[in-house]
C-alpha positions in Angstrom: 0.0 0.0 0.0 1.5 3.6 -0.7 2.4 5.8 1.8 0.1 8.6 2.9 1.4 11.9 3.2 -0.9 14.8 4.2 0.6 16.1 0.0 -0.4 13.2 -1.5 -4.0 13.2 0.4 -4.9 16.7 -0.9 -2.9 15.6 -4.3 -5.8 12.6 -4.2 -8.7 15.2 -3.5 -7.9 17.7 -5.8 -7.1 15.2 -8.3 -10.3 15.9 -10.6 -9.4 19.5 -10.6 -7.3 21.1 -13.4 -3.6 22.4 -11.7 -4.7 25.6 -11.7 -7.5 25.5 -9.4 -5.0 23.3 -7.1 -3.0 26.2 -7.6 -5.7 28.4 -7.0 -6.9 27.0 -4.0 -3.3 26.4 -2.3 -2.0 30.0 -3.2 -5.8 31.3 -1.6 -4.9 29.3 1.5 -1.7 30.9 2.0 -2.6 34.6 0.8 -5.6 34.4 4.1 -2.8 32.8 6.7 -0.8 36.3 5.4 -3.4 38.4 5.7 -4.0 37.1 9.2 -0.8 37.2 10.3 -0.7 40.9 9.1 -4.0 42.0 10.3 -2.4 41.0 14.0 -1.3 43.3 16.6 2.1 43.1 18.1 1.7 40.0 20.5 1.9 41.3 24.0 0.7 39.4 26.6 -2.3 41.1 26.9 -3.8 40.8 23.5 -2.2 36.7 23.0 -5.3 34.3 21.8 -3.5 30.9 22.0 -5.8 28.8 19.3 -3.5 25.4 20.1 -5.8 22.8 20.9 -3.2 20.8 22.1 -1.8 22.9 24.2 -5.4 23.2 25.4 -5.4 19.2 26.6 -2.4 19.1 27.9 -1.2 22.1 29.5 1.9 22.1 27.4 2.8 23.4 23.9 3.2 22.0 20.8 6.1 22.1 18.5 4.2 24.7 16.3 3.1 26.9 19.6 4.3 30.2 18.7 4.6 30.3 14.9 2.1 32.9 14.6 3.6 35.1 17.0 6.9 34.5 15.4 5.8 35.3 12.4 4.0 38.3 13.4 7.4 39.4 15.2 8.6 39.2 11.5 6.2 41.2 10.4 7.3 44.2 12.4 11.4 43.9 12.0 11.6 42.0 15.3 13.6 38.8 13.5 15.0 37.7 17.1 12.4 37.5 18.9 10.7 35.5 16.1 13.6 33.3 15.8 13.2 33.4 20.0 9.3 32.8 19.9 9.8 29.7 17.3 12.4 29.2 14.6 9.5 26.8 12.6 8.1 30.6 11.9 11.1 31.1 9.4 10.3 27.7 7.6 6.9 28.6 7.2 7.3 31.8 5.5 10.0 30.6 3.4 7.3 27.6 2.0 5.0 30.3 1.7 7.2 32.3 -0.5 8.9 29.2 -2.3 5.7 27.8 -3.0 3.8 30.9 -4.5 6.9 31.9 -6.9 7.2 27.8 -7.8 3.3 27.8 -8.5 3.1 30.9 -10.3 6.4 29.9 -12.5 4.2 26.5 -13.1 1.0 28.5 -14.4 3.4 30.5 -16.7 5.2 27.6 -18.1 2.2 25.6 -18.1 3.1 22.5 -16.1 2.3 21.3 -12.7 5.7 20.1 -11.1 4.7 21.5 -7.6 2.5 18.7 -6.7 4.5 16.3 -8.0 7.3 17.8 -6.3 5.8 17.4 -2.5 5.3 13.7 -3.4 8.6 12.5 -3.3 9.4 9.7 -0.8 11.8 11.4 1.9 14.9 9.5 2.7 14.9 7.7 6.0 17.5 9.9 7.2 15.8 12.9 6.3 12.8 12.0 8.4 15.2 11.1 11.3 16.9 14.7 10.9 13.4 16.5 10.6 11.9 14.1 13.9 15.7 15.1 16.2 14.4 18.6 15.1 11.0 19.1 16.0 11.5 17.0 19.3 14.2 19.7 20.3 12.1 22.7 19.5 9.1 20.8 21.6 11.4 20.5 24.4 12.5 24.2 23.9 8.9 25.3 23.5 8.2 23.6 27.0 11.2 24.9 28.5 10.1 28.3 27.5 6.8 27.8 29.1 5.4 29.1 25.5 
């Protein structure tokens, strides 16, 4: 059975759909996370609306607590304290912005590599090197009391 990767899932619903609504709907989906993002205020603990619901179980964060705020931090200059807040808030922008120039070089050249692209089976060390990661910046997150 092939793997199942959260890609190939919305690869496999989107399937029917020509590459530029794919493209469409992925480069919406990112445009309203910016928009959001910008539309914040500077986080503060005052005005701080954590939305993790994990974080609401368990009383501790998760590896992605703070990306908005880290983000936002970006937003307004403040690139330590994002990279302070959480360093996965760096990643995420730079997918955001890889992904929109890739997609929009696809519609232009009229082929549809991106999908394809996020499909690929990840080497087994890669995987390792991505898990050693995100376990650290948990632990950090938690050491932070994020």
């Amino acid at each position: 059975m092939p793997e199942i990767t959260l890609f190939r899932l919305t690869s496999i619903m989107l399937k029917k759909f020509d590459y530029k609504i794919k493209y469409a709907v992925m480069s919406g989906f990112i445009f309203l996370s910016t928009y959001l993002v910008f539309r914040s205020d500077y986080p503060t603990p005052e005005n701080h609306v954590n939305l993790c619901i994990f974080h609401y179980v368990t009383g501790y964060p998760c590896t992605a607590c703070g990306t908005g705020r880290s983000l936002i931090y970006m937003k307004y200059g403040h690139f330590k304290e994002a990279l302070l807040t959480n360093p996965i808030g760096y990643l995420v922008l730079a997918f955001a912005v890889l992904s929109l120039l890739w997609m929009g070089y696809d519609i232009i050249k009229k082929k549809e590599t991106f999908f394809k692209a996020l499909n690929f089976k990840m080497p087994t060390v890669l995987i390792v090197l991505i898990a050693v990661i995100t376990i650290i910046n948990w632990i950090w997150n938690i050491y932070k009391e994020l």
